[in-house]
C-alpha positions in Angstrom: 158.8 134.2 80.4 156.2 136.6 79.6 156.0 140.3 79.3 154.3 140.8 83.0 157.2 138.3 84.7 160.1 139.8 82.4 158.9 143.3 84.2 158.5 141.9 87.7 161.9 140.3 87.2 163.6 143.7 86.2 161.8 145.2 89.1 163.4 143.0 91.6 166.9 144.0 90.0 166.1 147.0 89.8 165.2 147.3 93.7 167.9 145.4 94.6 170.2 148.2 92.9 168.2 151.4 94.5 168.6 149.1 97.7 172.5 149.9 97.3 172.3 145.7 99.0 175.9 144.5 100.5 177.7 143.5 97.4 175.3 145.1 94.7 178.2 147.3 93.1 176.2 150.3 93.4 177.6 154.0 94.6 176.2 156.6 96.2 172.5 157.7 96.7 173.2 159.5 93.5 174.6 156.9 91.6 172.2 154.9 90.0 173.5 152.1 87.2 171.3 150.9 84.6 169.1 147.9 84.3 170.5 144.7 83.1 167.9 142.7 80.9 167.2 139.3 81.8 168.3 138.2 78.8 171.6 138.9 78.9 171.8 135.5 81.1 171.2 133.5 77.9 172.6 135.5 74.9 175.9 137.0 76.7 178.8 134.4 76.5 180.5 136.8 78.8 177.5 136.5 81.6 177.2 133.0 80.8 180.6 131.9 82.0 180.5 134.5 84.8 176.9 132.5 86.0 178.8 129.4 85.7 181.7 130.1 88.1 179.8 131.4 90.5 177.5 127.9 90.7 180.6 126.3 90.9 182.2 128.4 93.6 178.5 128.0 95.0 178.8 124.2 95.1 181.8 124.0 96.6 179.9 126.1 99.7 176.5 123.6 99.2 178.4 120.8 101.2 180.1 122.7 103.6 178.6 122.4 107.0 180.3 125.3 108.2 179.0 127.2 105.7 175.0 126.5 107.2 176.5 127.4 110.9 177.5 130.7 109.4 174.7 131.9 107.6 172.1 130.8 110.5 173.7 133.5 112.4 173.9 136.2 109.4 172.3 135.3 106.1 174.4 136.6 103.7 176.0 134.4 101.1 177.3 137.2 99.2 179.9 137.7 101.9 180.8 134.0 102.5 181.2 133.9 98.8 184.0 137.0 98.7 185.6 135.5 101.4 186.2 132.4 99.8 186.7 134.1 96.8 189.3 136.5 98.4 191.3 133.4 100.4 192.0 131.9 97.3 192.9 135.2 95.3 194.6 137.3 98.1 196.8 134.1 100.0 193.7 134.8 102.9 194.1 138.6 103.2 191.3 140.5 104.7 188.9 141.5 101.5 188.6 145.3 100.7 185.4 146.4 102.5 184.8 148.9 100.2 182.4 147.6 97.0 183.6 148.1 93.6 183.1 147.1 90.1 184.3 146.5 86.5 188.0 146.7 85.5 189.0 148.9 88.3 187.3 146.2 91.3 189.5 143.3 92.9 190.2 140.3 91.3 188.2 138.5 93.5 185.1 140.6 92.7 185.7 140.1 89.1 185.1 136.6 88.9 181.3 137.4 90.3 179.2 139.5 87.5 177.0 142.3 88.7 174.0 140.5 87.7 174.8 137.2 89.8 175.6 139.5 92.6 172.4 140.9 92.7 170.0 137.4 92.5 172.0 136.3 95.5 171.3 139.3 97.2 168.0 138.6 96.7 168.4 134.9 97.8 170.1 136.6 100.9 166.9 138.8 101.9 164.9 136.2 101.2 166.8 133.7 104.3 166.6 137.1 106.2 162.9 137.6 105.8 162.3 134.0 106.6 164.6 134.2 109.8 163.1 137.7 110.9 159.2 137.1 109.7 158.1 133.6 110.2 158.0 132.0 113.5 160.0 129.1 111.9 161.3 126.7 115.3 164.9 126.8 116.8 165.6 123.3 115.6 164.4 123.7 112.2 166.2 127.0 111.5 169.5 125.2 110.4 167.6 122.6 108.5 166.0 125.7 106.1 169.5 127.5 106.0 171.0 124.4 104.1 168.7 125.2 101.3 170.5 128.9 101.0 173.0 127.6 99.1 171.2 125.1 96.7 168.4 127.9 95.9 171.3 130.2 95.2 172.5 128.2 92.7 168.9 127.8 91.1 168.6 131.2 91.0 172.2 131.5 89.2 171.4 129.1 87.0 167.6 129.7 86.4 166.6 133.0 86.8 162.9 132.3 86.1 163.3 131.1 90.4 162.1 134.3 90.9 158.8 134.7 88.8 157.9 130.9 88.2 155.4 130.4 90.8 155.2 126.4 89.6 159.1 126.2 89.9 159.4 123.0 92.4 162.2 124.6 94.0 159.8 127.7 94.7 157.2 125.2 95.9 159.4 123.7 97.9 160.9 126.2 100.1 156.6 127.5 100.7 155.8 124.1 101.8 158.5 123.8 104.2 158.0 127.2 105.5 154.8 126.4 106.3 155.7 123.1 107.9 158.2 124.3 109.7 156.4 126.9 112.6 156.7 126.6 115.6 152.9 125.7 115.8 153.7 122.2 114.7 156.3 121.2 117.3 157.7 119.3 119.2 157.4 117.1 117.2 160.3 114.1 116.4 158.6 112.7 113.2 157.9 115.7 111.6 161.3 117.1 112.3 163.2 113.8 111.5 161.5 114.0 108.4 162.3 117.8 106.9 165.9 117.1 108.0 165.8 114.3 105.9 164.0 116.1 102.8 166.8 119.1 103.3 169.6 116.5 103.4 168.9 115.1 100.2 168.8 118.6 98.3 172.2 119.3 99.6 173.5 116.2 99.1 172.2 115.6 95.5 171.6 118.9 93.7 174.3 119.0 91.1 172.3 121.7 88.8 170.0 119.1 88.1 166.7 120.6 89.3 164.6 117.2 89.6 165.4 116.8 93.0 163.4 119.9 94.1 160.3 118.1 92.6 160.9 114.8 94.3 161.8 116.5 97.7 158.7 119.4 97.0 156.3 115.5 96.4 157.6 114.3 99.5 157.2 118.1 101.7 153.8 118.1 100.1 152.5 114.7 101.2 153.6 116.2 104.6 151.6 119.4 104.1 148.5 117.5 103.1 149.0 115.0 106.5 149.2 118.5 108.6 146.2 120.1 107.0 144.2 117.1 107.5 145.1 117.1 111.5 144.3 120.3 111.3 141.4 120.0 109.8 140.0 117.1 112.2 141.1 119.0 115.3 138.9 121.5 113.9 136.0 120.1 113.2 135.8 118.2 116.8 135.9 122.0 118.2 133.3 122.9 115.8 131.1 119.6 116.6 131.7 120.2 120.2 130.6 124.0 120.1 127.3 122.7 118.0 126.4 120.2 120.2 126.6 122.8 123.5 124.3 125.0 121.3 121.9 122.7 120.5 122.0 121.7 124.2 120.8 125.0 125.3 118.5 126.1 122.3 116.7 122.8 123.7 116.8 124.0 127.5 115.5 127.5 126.6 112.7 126.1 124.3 111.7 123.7 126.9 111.1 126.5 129.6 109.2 128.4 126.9 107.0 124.8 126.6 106.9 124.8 130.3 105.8 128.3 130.7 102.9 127.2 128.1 101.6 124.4 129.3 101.9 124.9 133.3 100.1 128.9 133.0 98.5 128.9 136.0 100.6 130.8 138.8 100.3 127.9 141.4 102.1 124.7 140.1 101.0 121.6 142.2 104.4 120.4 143.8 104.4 116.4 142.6 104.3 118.1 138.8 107.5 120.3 140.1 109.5 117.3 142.0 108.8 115.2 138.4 110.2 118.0 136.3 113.5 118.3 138.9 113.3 114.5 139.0 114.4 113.8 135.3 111.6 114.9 133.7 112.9 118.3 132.6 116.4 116.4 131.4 114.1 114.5 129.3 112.1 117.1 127.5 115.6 118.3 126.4 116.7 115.0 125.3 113.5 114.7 123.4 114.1 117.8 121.6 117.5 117.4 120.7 117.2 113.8 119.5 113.9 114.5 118.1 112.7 117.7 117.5 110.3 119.9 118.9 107.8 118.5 116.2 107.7 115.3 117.2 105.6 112.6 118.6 108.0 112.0 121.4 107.9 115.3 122.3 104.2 116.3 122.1 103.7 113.1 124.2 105.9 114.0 126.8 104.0 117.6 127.0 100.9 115.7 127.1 101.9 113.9 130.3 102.4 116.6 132.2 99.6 118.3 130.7 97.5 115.3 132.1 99.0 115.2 135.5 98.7 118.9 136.0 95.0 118.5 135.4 94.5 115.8 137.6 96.0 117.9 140.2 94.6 120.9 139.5 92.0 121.7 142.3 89.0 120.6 140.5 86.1 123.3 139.5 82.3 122.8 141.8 80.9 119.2 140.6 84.2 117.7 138.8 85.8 116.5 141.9 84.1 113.1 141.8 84.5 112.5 138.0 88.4 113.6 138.5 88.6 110.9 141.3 87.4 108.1 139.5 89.4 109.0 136.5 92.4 108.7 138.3 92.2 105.7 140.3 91.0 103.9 136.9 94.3 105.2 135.1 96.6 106.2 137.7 99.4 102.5 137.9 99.1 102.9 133.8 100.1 105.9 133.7 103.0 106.2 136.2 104.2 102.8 134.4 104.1 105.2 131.5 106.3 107.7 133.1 108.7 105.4 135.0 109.0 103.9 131.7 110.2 107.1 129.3 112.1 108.2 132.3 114.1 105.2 132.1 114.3 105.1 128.6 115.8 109.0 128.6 117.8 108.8 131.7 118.9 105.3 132.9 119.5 104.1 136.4 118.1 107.2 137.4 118.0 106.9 141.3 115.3 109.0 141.8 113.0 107.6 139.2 111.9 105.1 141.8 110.8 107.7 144.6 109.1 110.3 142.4 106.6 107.4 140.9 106.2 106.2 144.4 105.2 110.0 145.3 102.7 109.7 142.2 101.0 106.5 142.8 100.5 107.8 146.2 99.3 111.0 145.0 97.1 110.2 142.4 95.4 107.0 144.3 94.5 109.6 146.8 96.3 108.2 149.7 98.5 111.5 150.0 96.4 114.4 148.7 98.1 117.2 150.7 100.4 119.1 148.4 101.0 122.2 148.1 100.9 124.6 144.5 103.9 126.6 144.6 104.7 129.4 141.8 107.3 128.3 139.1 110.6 130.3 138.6 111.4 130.3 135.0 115.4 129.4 134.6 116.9 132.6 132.9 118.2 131.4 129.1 121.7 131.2 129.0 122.1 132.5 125.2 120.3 135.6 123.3 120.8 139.4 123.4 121.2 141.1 126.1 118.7 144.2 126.5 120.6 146.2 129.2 123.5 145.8 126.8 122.2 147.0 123.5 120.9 150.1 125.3 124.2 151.0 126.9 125.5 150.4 123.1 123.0 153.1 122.2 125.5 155.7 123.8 129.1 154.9 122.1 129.3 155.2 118.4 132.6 154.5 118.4 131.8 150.9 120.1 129.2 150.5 117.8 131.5 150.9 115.0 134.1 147.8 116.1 130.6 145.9 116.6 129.8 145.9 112.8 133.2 145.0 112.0 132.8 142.1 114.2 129.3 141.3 112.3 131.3 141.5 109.2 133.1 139.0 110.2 132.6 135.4 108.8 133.8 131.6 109.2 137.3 131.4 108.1 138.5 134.7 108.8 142.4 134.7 109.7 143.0 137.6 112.9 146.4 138.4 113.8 147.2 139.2 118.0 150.1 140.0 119.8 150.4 137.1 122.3 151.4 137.3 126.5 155.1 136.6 125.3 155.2 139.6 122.3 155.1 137.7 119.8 152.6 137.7 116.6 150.2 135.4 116.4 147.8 134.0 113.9 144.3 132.2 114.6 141.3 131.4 112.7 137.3 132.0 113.4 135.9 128.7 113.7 132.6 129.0 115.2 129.5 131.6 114.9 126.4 131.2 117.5 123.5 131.2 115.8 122.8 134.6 117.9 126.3 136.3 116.8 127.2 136.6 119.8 129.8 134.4 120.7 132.8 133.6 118.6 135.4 131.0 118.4 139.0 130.8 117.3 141.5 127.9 116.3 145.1 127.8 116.0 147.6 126.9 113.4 147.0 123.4 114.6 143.2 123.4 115.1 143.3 123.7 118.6 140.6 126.5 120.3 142.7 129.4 121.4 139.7 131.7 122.6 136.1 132.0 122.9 135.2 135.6 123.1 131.4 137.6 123.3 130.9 139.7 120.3 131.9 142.4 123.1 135.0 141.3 123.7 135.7 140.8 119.8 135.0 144.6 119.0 137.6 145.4 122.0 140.1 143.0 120.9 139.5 144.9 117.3 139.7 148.5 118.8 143.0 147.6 120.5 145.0 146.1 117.8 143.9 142.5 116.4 143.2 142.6 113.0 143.3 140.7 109.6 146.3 139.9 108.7 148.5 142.3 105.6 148.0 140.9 102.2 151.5 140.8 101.8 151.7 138.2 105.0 149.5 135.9 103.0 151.8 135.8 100.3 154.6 132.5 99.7 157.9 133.3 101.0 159.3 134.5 97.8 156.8 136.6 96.6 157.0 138.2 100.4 160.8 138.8 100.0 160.4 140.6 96.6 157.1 142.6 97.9 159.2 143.7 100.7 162.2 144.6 98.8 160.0 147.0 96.7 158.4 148.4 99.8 161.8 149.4 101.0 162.4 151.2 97.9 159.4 152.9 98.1 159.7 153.8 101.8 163.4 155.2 101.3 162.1 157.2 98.5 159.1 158.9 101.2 161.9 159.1 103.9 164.1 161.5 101.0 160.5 163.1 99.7 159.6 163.6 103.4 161.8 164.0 105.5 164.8 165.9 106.3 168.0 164.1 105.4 170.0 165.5 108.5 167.3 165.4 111.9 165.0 163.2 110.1 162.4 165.2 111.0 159.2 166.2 108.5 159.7 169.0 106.3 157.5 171.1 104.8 155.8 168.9 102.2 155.9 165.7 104.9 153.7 168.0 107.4 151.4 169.3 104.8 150.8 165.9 104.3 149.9 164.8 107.5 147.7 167.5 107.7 145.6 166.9 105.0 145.6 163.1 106.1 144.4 163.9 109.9 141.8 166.6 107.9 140.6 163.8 105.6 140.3 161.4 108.6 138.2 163.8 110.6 135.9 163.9 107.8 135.5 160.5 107.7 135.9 158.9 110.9 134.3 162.1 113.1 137.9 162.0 114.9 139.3 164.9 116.4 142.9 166.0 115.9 145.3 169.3 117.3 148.3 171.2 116.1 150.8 171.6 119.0 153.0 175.1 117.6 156.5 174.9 119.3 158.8 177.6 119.3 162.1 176.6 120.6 164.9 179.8 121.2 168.3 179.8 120.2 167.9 176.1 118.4 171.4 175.1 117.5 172.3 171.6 115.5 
């Protein structure tokens, strides 16, 4: 190991001793033992036969099922160890709750050294952390429990468990937390196949660590299957979402094109009953297949360019010249029309009627229409005017609204679901506007589809990324949060007082200077309330 893991690993011990853990030998909050170095596990004789019994004792637990019942309910091996430990030394008398040490400690205690004691204490809080911080399914809680054992005996036996990130047994216990969520079930297969990865561990390790790296190649080939449903399920969503975009990008460029090219105020009504006839579903097909830079496209502006001038009311002199023009060209080009019409939009029923309408219209048979004004169709996508002005007036909005801009693809949120419970999902979609935003699931399945808005509320009231810490492998999670314990009973004792727990002097002048500082920065307002109670008595 080097320096940097030698000095997270005596930190851990360390913490688990200011921790005063069940079964750490430590005293009082005054007490405080000193360190033992890691390498007293390989150059004591004394702490390498002590490391020994205790795997053995631990193996005789590894196949007992009752064992894996017990610590589902309460995670603590240390005490299912002194029990066995005191059954066999005491004739099954009840085992003395009180924790000692040394010479003067129970016989039973004796045959567990003070340094074994403490790296299954840490095993223990690790199974605690994984049973109280990952939403790990009902079924699959047992099947992770069996591995207590085993991975107490690796850490026994190889203390480098604990900072060996590459350790397979390590590996192993972050894949299967991973696969084992409740995100990913039911699901018979996947659960058939963990037990069966679990069963093997328990049934084969005999201090031989190769097993871990078969069963963490065989847990990994699961991970990679998971990720890659995952990862399909989100890409459909992401497809789907780019698709519905493009959709109506193409239906708000095609009332711009229609705004263009039909200006005049009066639209002849046979130009409006094409348009609601198909011909307005074909400009957007043309733009989404094609592109507004297309032939297809400027052709199909062309023809109602051409029919909107032929039904224009001619200007003094043209009418005759307009009349002839038409009858000369009018079957070609409704053949033209009835022809991209049912290229775009097959067996289109009312293809047939609007080219009658035309043919009669242009031949001159059926020249009374009327021009009737054309109402734009409101976009369905862009900013909203009214909206950015209102934003204009709360800074505090405004603020959550640039977090939400901040925001990118990727980005993990965490949200208290409708049942209480935490939940994780992940931004999958961005409109090209910002203004609508997409999230997935732990299985790629869209859980919401909220305005920018709605985003910057969801922020104000709570979501937000998730803690570093929460990103971390289950390990390095149980050892983070075994140091933050230590550090928050050393601010309880700093700040606090021992008896009411309430702040004392230094804990309010704190807070103080924390609410001044967060005035400064965050323009927030904050009050003193002065109380003074009569006649207190504790």
């Amino acid at each position: 190991l080097d320096a940097d893991q030698l000095a997270l690993y005596q930190a851990v011990m360390n913490t688990v001793e200011r921790l005063g853990m069940p079964g750490t030998g430590t005293a009082g909050p005054g007490d405080r033992a000193e360190p033992t170095p890691v390498a007293s596990t390989t150059t004591s004789t004394g702490a390498d036969t002590s490391a020994l019994a205790t795997a053995q004792m631990l193996h005789r637990l590894q196949r007992n099922p009752a064992t894996w019942r017990a610590l589902t309910e309460s995670p603590s091996l240390g005490a299912q160890l002194e029990g066995q430990l005191a059954e066999q030394c005491c004739g099954g008398a009840q085992a003395d709750p009180v924790v000692e040490t040394g010479a003067g400690a129970p016989a039973h205690r004796q045959q567990i050294g003070e340094l074994q004691r403490k790296k299954i204490d840490i095993v223990d809080q690790l199974f605690t952390n994984l049973q109280r911080q990952l939403d790990v399914h009902p079924q699959l809680r047992p099947v992770l429990g069996a591995l207590q054992v085993p991975l107490a005996r690796i850490a026994i036996l190889e203390p480098e468990f604990f900072v060996d990130r590459e350790h397979p047994a390590r590996q192993l216990l972050h894949t299967l937390s991973s696969l084992a969520v409740s995100a990913n079930f039911p699901n018979r297969s996947l659960s058939k196949r963990l037990q069966g990865i679990v069963a093997r561990i328990v049934d084969g390790y005999d201090d031989d660590s190769q097993v871990f790296e078969q069963a963490r190649d065989d847990a990994d080939a699961l991970l990679q299957q998971q990720r890659r449903a995952v990862r399909n399920n989100t890409q459909w969503v992401v497809r789907t979402l780019e698709g519905q975009e493009k959709l109506e990008l193409a239906r708000m460029e095609v009332e711009q094109a229609l705004a263009a090219t039909l200006s005049d105020d009066q639209v002849p009504e046979p130009v409006l009953e094409l348009l609601d006839a198909g011909w307005r579903d074909l400009l957007v097909f043309t733009h989404v297949r094609y592109g507004s830079d297309s032939p297809n496209w400027h052709e199909s502006i062309a023809v109602l360019e051409r029919l909107s001038a032929w039904l224009a009311k001619p200007q003094h002199g043209a009418e005759r010249r307009d009349h002839v023009e038409r009858e000369l060209e009018a079957d070609t080009f409704v053949e033209l029309i009835q022809q991209m019409l049912d290229a775009a939009i097959p067996a289109n029923a009312a293809t047939e009627t609007i080219t009658r309408r035309l043919r009669e219209v242009l031949s001159g048979r059926d020249a009374d229409f009327r021009t009737i004004e054309m109402t734009p169709r409101p976009p369905t996508i862009g900013n909203n005017p009214d909206l950015q002005s209102r934003l204009q007036s709360r800074p505090r909005l405004r603020r959550w609204l640039s977090r939400v801009d901040q925001l990118k693809k990727g980005a993990r949120l965490c949200y208290r679901s409708g049942q209480g419970r935490d939940r994780d999902m992940t931004l999958a979609w961005i409109s090209r506007d910002r203004e609508r935003y997409v999230f997935v699931n732990e299985r790629g399945q869209k859980v919401a589809e909220l305005s920018r808005l709605e985003c910057a509320r969801r922020l104000a009231r709570g979501m937000h990324a998730p803690h570093r810490a929460d990103c971390l492998p289950p390990v390095e999670r149980s050892l983070y949060d075994s140091l933050e314990n230590v550090q928050r009973t050393i601010s309880q004792t700093a700040y606090r007082d021992t008896l009411t727990g309430l702040l004392n002097i230094d804990g309010l002048l704190l807070q103080v200077y924390q609410a001044m500082a967060h005035a400064r920065t965050r323009d927030a307002g904050h009050c003193i309330i002065a109380l003074e109670l009569d006649h207190l008595d504790i």
